[in-house]
C-alpha positions in Angstrom: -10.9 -2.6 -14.9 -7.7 -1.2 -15.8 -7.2 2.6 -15.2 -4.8 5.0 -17.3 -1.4 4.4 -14.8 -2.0 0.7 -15.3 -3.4 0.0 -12.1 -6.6 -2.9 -11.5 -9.6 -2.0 -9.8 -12.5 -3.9 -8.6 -14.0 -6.6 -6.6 -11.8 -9.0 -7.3 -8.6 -7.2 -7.5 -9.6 -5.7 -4.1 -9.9 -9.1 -2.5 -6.4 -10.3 -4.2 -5.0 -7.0 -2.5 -6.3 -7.8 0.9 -5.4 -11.8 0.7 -1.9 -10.4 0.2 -1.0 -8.0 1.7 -3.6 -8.6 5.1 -4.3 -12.4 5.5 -1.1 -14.2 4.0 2.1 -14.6 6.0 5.2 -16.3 5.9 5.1 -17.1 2.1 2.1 -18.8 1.9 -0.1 -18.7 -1.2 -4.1 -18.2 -0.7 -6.9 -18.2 -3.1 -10.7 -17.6 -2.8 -13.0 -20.8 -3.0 -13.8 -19.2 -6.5 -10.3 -19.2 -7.4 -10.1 -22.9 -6.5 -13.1 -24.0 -8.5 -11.9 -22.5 -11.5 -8.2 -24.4 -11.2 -10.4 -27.6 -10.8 -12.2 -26.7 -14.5 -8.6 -26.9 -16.0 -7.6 -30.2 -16.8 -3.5 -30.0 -16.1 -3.9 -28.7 -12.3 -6.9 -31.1 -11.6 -4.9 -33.9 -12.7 -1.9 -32.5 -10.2 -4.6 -32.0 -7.9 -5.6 -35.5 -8.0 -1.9 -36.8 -8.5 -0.8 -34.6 -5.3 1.5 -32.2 -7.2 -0.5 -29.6 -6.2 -2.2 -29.9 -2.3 -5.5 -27.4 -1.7 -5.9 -27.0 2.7 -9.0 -25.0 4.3 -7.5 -21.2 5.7 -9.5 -19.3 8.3 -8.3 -16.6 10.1 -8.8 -15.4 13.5 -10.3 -12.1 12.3 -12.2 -13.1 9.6 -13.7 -16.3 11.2 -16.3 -16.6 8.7 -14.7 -16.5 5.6 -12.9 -19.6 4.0 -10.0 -19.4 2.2 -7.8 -21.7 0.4 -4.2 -22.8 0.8 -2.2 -23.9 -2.0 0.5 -26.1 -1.3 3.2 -27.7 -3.8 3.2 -31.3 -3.3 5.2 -33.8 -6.0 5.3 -31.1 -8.2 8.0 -32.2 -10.5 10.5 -29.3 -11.7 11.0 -29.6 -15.3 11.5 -26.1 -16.7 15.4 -25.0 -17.1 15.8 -21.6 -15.1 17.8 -18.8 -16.4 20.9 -17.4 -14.8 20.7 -15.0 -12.1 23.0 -12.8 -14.6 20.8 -12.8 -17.2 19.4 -9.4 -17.0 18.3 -8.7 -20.6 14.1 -8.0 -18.8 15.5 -6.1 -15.2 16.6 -2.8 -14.9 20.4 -3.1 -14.8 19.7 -1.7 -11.2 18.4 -5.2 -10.6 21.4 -7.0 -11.3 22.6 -7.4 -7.2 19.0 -8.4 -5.7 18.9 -11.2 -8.9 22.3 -12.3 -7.7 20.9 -13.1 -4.2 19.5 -16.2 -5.5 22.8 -17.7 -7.0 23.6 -20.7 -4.6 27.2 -19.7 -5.1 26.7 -15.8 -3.4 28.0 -14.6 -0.5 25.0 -13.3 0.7 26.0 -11.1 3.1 28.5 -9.4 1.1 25.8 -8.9 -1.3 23.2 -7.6 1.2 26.1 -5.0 2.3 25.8 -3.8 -1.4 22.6 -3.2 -1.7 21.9 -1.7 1.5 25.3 0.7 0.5 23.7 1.8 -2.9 19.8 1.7 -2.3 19.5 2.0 1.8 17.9 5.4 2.2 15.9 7.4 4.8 12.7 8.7 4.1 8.9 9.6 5.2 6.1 7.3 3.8 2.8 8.2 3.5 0.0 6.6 2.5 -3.3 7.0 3.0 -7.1 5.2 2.0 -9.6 7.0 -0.3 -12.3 5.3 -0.5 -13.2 3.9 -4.4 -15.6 1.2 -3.3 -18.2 2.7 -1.9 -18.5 4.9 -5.5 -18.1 1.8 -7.5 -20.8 -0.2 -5.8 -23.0 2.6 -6.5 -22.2 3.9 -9.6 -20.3 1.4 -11.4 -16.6 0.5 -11.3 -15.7 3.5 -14.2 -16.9 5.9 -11.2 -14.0 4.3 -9.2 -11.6 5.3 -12.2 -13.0 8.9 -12.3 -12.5 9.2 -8.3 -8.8 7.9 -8.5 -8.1 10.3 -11.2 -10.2 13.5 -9.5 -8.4 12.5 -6.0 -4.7 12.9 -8.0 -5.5 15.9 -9.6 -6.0 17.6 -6.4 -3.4 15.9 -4.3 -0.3 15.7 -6.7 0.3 20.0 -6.9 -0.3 19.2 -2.8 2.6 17.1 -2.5 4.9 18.8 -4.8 4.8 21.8 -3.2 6.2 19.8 -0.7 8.9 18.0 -2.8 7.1 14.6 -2.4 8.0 11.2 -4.9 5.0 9.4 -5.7 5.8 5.7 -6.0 2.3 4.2 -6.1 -1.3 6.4 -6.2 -1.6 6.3 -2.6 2.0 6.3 -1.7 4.5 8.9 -1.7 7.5 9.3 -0.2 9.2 13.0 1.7 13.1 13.6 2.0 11.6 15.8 5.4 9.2 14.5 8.0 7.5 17.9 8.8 7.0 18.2 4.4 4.6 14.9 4.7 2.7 16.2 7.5 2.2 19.6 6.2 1.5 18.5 2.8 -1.5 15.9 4.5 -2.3 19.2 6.6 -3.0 21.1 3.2 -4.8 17.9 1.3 -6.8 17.6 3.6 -8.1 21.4 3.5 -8.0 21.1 -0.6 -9.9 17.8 0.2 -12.5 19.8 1.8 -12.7 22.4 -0.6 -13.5 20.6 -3.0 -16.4 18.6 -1.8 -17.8 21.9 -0.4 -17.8 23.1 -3.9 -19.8 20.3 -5.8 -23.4 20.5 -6.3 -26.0 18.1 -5.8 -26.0 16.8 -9.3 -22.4 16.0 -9.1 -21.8 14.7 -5.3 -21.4 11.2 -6.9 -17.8 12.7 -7.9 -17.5 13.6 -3.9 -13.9 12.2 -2.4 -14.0 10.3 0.6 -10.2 9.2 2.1 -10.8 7.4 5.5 -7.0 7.9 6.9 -3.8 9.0 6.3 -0.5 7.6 7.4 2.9 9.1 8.3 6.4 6.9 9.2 9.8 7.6 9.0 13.0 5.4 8.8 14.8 3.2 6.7 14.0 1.5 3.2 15.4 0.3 0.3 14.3 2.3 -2.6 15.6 1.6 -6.4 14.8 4.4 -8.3 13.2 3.7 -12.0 11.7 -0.1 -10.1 8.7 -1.0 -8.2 11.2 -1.8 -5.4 10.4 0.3 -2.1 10.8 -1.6 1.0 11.5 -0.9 4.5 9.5 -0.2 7.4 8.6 3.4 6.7 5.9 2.4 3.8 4.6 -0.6 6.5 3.8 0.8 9.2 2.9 4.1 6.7 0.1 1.5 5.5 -0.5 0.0 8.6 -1.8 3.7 10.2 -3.4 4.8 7.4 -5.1 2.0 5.3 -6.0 0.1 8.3 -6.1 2.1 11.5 -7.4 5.6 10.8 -10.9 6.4 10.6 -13.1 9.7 9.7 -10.2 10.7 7.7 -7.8 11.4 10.2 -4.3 11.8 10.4 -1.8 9.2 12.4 1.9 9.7 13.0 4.1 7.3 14.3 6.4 8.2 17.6 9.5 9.0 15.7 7.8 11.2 13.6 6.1 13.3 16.3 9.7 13.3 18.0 10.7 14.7 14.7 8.2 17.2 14.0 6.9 18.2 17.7 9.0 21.1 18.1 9.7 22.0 14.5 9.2 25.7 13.6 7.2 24.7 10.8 4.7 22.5 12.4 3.6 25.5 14.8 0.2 25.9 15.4 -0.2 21.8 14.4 -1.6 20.0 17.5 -0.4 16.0 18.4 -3.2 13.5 20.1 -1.8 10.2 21.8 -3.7 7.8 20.9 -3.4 3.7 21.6 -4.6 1.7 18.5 -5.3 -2.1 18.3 -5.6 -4.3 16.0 -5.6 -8.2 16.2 -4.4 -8.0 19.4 -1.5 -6.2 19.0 -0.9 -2.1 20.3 0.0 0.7 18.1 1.0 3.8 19.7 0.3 6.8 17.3 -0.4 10.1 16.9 -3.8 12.4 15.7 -2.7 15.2 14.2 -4.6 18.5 13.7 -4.4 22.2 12.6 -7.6 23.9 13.3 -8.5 25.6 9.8 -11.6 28.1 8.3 -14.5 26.2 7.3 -14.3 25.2 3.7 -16.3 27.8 1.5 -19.0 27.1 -1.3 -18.3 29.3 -4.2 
């Protein structure tokens, strides 16, 4: 389904989200086995298939040892369309025009890369964190998940202004100050609270779950008026709280507690070390905390 901010939900745009931003690395291209059966029912990439212009290998992954995916591969592929010129900016943003130009064979790209990190290299506070739309969808149907997306921004986007946030995606904003994004998850998550407390029985289907929330600071290349928000900050933002926090908690990085430990504003907040694993590899973070008043039922 496609929601009102132009956004995909649902099973399969789910799995597409975890097979690329989770399972693939270093370029590669994977699809689901259902994927590859349906590029098998079209004539033109069975015939590559067969001709070895296009090479489908067996994936599996250490963490998900029981599920199969599929690598595609370009084989004898032959290259006949005529690409445009990296100048040719007539469907970017103008502010496009230097990360097009990295793909002229003729750039310097180093003098290029100096550009863009001059004009777009900024520091900022990511956040993201993981509401929880499947669990709603499976239940109730995948406009349920729409209606939770929308009930979960109505409540969190006054939060985060107050705060002087930037939302770049639904689940992803951005702070100019690293005590602001703490704060402003501090307050969600009482708002959060509040509003479950509130809902009656007839209406807990509408009842907002977010497993974790995420907080890094540092560099990142951010174009304002694209899609284009890179860096670190909105990684390892993701990485604490999409896939490491649990029972709705609240992970910092090091450099933000450093930042925020012994900030005025952050008094009464309280900071947890905690070691985090995942596949292996140790993440060093931080639970943070404000005790609060129990939410009240109206």
């Amino acid at each position: 389904m496609l929601d009102n901010e132009g956004s995909l939900h649902g099973k399969a745009s789910n799995d597409a989200y975890h097979i690329g931003e989770d399972v693939c690395e270093n370029g590669i291209v994977l699809v689901t086995a259902l994927v590859e059966q349906r590029l098998k029912e079209n004539e033109t990439i069975a015939t590559l298939i067969d001709n070895g212009g296009i090479v489908v290998n067996d994936f599996k992954t250490e963490d998900e040892p029981d599920q199969l995916y599929k690598q595609i591969v370009v084989g004898t592929l032959p290259m006949e369309a005529k690409l445009v010129e990296t100048d040719d900016l007539r469907y970017l943003p103008k502010q496009l025009g230097l990360f097009a130009s990295r793909h002229n064979p003729n750039t310097d790209l180093s003098t290029v890369d100096k550009s863009i990190a001059d004009q777009f290299k900024t520091n900022f506070t990511a956040l993201m964190y993981h509401l929880d739309l499947e669990s709603g969808a499976e239940e109730y149907g995948a406009t349920q998940l729409i209606v939770l997306k929308a009930i979960a921004l109505s409540l969190l986007r006054p939060v985060f202004e107050k705060y002087h946030a930037i939302e770049l995606e639904p689940e992803l904003f951005v702070f100019h100050e690293a005590s602001e994004a703490v704060l402003a998850v501090l307050d969600a998550k009482v708002v959060i609270a509040h509003y479950n407390a509130s809902l009656k029985e007839v209406d807990k289907k509408d009842t907002l779950t977010i497993h974790g929330w995420g907080i890094h600071h540092g560099t990142m290349i951010f174009v304002d008026g694209t899609d284009i928000h890179w860096g670190d900050p909105v990684n390892t933002a993701s990485k604490l709280g999409q896939d490491l926090a649990t029972n709705g908690d609240l992970l910092i990085s090091k450099s933000v507690e450093e930042i925020v430990v012994n900030d005025a504003s952050c008094k009464g907040v309280h900071f947890e070390s905690r070691l985090l694993k995942r596949s292996g590899v140790d993440f060093p973070a931080f639970c943070v905390t404000k005790e609060v008043a129990d939410p009240v039922v109206p």
